[in-house]
C-alpha positions as CSV (number, residue, x, y, z in Angstrom):
1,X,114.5,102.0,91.5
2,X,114.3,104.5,88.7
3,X,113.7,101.7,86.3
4,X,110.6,99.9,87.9
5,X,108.1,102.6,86.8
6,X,109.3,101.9,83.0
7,X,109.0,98.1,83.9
8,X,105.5,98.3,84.9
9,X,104.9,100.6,82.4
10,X,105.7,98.1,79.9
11,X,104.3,95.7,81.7
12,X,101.2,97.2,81.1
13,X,101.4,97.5,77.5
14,X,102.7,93.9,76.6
15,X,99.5,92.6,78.5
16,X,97.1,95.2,77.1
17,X,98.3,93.5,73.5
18,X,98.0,90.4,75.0
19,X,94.7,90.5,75.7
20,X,94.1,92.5,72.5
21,X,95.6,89.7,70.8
22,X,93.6,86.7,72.3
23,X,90.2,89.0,71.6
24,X,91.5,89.0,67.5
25,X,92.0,85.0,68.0
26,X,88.9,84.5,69.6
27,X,87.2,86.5,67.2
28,X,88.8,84.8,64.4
29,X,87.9,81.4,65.9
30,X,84.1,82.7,66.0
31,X,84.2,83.4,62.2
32,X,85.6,80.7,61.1
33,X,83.6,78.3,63.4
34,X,83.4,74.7,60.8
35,X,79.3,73.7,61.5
36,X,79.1,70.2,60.9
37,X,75.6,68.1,59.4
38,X,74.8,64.9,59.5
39,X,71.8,63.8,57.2
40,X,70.8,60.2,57.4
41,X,68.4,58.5,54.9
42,X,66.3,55.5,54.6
43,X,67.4,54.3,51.2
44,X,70.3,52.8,49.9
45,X,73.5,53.8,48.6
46,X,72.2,52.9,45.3
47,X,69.0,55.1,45.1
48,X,68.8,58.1,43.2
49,X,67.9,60.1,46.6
50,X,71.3,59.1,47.6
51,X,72.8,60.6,44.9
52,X,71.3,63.7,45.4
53,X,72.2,64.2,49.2
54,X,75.7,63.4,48.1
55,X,75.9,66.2,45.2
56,X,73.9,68.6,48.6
57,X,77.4,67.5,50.5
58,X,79.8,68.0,47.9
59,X,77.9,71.8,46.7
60,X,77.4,72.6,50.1
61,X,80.7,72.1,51.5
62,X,82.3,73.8,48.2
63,X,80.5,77.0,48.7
64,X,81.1,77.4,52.5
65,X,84.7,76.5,51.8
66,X,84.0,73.9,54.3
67,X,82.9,76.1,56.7
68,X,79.8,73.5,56.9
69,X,80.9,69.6,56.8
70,X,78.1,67.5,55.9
71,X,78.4,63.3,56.2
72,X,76.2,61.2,54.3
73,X,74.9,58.0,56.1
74,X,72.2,55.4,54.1
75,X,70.2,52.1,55.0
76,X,69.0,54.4,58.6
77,X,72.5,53.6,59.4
78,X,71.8,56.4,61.8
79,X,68.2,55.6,62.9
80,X,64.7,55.9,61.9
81,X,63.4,58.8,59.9
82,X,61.0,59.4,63.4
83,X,64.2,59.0,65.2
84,X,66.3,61.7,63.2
85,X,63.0,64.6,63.2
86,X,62.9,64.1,66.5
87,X,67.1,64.5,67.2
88,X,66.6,67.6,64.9
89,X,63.7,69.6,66.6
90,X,65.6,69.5,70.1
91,X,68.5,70.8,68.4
92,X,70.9,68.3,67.4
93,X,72.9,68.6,64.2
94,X,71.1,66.1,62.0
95,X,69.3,66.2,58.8
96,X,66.6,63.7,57.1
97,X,64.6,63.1,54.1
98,X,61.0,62.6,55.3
99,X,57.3,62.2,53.5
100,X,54.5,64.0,54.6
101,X,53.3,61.9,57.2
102,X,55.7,62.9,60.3
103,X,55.0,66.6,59.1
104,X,51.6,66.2,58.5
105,X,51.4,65.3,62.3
106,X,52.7,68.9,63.1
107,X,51.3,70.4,60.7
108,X,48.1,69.0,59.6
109,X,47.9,70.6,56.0
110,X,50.9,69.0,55.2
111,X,49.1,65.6,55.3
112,X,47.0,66.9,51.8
113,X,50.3,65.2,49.8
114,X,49.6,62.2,50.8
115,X,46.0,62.1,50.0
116,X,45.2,60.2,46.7
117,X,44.9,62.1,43.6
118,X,45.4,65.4,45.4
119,X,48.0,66.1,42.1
120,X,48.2,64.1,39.1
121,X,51.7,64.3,38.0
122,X,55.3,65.6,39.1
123,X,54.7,68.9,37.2
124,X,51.5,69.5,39.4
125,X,53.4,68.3,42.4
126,X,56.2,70.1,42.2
127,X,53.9,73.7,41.5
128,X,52.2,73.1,44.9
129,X,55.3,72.5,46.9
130,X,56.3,75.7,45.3
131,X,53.7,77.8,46.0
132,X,53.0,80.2,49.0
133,X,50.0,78.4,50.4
134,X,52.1,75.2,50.6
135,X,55.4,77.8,52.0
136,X,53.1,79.2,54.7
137,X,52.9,75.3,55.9
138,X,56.6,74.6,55.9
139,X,56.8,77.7,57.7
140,X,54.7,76.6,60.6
141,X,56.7,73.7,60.7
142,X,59.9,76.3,62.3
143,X,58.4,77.4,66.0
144,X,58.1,73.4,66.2
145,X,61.7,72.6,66.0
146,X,61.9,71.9,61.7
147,X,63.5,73.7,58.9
148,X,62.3,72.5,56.0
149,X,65.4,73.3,53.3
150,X,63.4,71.6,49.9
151,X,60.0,69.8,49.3
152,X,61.1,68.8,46.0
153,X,63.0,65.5,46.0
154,X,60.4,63.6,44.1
155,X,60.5,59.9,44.8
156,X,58.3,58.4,42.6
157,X,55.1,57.5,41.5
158,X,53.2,55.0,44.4
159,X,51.9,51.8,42.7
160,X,50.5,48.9,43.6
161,X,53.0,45.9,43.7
162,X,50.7,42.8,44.4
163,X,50.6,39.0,44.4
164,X,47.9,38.4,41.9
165,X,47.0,41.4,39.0
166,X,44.6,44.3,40.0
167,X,43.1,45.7,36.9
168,X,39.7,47.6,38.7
169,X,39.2,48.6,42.0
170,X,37.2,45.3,42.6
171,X,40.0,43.5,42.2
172,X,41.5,44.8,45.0
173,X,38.3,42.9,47.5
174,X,40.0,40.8,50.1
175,X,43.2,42.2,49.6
176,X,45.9,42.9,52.4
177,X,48.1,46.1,51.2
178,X,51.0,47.1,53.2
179,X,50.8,50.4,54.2
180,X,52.7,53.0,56.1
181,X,49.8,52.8,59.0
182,X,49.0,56.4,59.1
183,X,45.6,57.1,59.0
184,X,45.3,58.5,55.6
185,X,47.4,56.1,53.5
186,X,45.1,53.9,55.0
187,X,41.7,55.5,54.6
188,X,43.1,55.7,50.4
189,X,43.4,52.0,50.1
190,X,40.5,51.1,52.0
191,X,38.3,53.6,49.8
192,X,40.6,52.1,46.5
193,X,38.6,49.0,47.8
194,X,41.7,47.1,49.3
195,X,42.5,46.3,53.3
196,X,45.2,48.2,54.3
197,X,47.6,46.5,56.9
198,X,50.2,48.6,58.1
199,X,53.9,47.3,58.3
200,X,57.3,47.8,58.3
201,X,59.1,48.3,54.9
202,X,61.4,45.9,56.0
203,X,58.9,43.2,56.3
204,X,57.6,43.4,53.4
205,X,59.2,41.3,51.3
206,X,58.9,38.4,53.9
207,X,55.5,39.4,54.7
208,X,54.5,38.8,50.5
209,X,56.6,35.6,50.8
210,X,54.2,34.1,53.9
211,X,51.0,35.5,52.1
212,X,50.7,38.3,55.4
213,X,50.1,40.6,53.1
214,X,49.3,40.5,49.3
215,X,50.9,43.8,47.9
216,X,52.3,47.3,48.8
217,X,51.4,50.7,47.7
218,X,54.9,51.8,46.4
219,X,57.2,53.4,44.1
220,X,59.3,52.0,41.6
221,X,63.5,52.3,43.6
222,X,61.2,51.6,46.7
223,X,59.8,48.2,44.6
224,X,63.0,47.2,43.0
225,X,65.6,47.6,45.8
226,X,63.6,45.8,48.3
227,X,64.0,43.1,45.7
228,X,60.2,42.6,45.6
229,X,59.6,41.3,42.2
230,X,61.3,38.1,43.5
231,X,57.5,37.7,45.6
232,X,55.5,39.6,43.5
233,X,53.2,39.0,40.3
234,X,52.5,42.1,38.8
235,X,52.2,45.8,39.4
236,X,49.3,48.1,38.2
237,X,50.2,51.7,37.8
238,X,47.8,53.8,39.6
239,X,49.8,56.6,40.5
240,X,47.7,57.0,43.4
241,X,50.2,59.4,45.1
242,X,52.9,61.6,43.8
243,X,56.1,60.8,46.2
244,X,57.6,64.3,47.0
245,X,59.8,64.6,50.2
246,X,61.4,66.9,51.9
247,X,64.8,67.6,53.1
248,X,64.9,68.6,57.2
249,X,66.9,69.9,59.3
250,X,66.4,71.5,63.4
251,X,65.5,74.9,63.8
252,X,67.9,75.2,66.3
253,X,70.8,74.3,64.3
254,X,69.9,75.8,61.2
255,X,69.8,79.5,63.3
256,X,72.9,79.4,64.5
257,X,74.4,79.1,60.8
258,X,75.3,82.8,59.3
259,X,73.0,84.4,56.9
260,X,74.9,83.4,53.9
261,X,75.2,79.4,55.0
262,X,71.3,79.7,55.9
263,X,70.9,80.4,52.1
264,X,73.7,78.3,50.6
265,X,72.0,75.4,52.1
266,X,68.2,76.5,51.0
267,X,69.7,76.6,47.5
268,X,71.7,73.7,47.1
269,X,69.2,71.7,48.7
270,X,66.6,73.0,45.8
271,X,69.1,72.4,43.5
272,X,70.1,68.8,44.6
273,X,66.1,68.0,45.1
274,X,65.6,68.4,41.1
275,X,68.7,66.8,40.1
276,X,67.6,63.8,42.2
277,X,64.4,63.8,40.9
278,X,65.3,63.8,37.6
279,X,67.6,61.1,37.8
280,X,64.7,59.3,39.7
281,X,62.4,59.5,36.6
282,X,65.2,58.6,34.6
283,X,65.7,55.6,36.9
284,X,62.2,54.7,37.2
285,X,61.8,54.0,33.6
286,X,65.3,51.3,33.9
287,X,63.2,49.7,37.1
288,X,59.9,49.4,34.9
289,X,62.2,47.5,32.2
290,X,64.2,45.0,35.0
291,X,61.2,44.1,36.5
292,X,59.4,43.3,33.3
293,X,62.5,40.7,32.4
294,X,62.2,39.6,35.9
295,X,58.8,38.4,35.2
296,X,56.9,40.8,36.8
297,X,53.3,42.1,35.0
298,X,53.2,45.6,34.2
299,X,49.4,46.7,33.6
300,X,48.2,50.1,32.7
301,X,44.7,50.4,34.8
302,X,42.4,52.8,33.9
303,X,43.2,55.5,36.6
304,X,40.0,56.6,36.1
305,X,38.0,54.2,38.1
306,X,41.0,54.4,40.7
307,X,40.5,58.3,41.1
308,X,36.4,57.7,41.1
309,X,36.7,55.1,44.4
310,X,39.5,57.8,45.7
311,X,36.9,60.6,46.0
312,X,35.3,58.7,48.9
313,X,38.0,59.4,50.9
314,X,37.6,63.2,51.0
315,X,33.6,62.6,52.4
316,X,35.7,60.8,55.4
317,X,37.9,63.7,55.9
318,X,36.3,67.0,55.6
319,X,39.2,69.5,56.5
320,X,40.9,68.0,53.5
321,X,37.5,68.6,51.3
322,X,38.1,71.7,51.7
323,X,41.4,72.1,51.1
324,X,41.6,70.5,47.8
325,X,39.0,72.6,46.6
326,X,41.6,75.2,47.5
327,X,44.9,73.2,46.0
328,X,42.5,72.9,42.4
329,X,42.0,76.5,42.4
330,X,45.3,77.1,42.4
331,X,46.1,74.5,40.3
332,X,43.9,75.6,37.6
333,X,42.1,72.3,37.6
């Protein structure tokens, strides 16, 4: 009997580190929680874009010491780009590469990139993106369910890839031009002088084959890996838009990363956005070349006239007047 007080006794104390113990696990388990990404694209394996998500994985999961695992999935393997905004703003662990059209329909401001003309090379582009008035947008973006992690994976300059050469704006009369159907890619090639018809990027290259349509507004890996010279005649580089994307992922998600992952994926994703970009220019020029053996016309139009039908467009949209009054100052222009 004299024994069971010293029993309980140590009773007490082997539980008391017991449950100190399984508080130290859990704790541990907490900090070392593995987050895991999954970022699905549009384009190809083959596209530079794809290169540069892949060197985002690879930095990303280096730096965290794979305490963030990030798969790579191309071709919308894992749906649409609609598809994987909307799967990210209620929270699920998914990242995309988008335009500015889906966050343009958030955020309205964000629409500008996509108006023609609004910068007239990458350099310009890429100052805008990076400035606070374009940061104040992106920021917006966050109460609506998107974290934008870079707006600077350039994908090209947008062309037009057509049956028959356009050399002037009135060249472009009677036209069909695939677009993407928003409002404003359409309202630039109707005021370019074409009729925009808005399609899926995957029927475009049967759409130019039945005479549907007789051209796209494009860019050059867009152009080539949809295999279009095969149904096209020529392309005449307007450079009508500057193709700058962003990488998203959901707000949700991205808050319940620690501080230091928050930032490690901010800067790699910077850092992944120039290096594809770069190879995309380097790229671009190797496309331009192909195509030429492959038959295809490559004319130099004076932008000029392009930029002088483009100007209509902001009398149609008056909110966006405005605002590239505010972009030029900036700018310098």
């Amino acid at each position: 009997m004299k024994k069971m007080p010293l029993l309980l006794g140590l009773s007490g104390v082997l539980l008391l580190v017991s449950a100190c113990g399984q508080d130290a696990t859990e704790e541990g388990a907490t900090s070392n929680e593995v987050y895991k990404l999954s970022v699905g694209i549009a384009m190809n394996d083959r596209d530079p874009m794809y290169e540069g998500v892949v060197r985002f994985k690879e930095a990303v999961e280096s730096r965290t010491e794979g305490g963030v695992e990030v798969e790579v999935f191309s071709s919308s393997q894992l749906g649409s780009t609609a598809d994987l905004l909307e799967q990210a703003r209620v929270g699920a662990n998914v990242s995309t590469l988008t335009d500015a059209g889906p966050l343009g329909d958030i955020v309205r401001e964000i629409s500008i990139l996509q108006a023609p003309y609004i910068v007239d090379n990458l350099d310009e582009g890429r100052e805008l993106v990076a400035s606070d008035l374009f940061k104040g947008w992106e920021a917006e973006l966050e109460p609506e369910g998107l974290k934008v992690l870079s707006f600077n994976w350039f994908q090209g300059e947008r062309h037009l890839a057509t049956t028959r050469p356009v050399l002037t704006p009135d060249d472009l009369s009677g036209m069909a031009i695939r677009t993407n159907g928003t409002s404003i890619v359409n309202k630039a090639i109707e005021v370019m002088g074409g009729n925009p018809t808005g399609l899926a990027w995957a029927e475009s290259y049967p759409g130019l084959q039945q005479g549907v349509i007789d051209g796209v507004e494009a860019h050059y890996s867009a152009i080539h890996g949809a295999r279009l010279p095969e149904v096209i005649d020529s392309i005449a580089k307007t450079g009508h838009f500057q193709l700058l994307t962003a990488l998203t992922v959901g707000t949700q998600w991205f808050d319940r990363l620690p501080p230091e992952y928050q930032e490690i994926l901010v800067e790699e994703s910077v850092d992944a956005g120039e290096f594809a970009s770069s190879l995309n220019v380097e790229k671009s020029r190797e496309y331009e070349e192909t195509m030429a053996a492959e038959g295809v016309s490559i004319h130099q139009v004076d932008v000029a006239s392009f930029r002088e039908r483009s100007d209509r467009f902001y009398d149609e949209f008056e909110d966006f007047k405005e605002l590239r009054e505010e972009i030029d100052e900036y700018l310098g222009k």
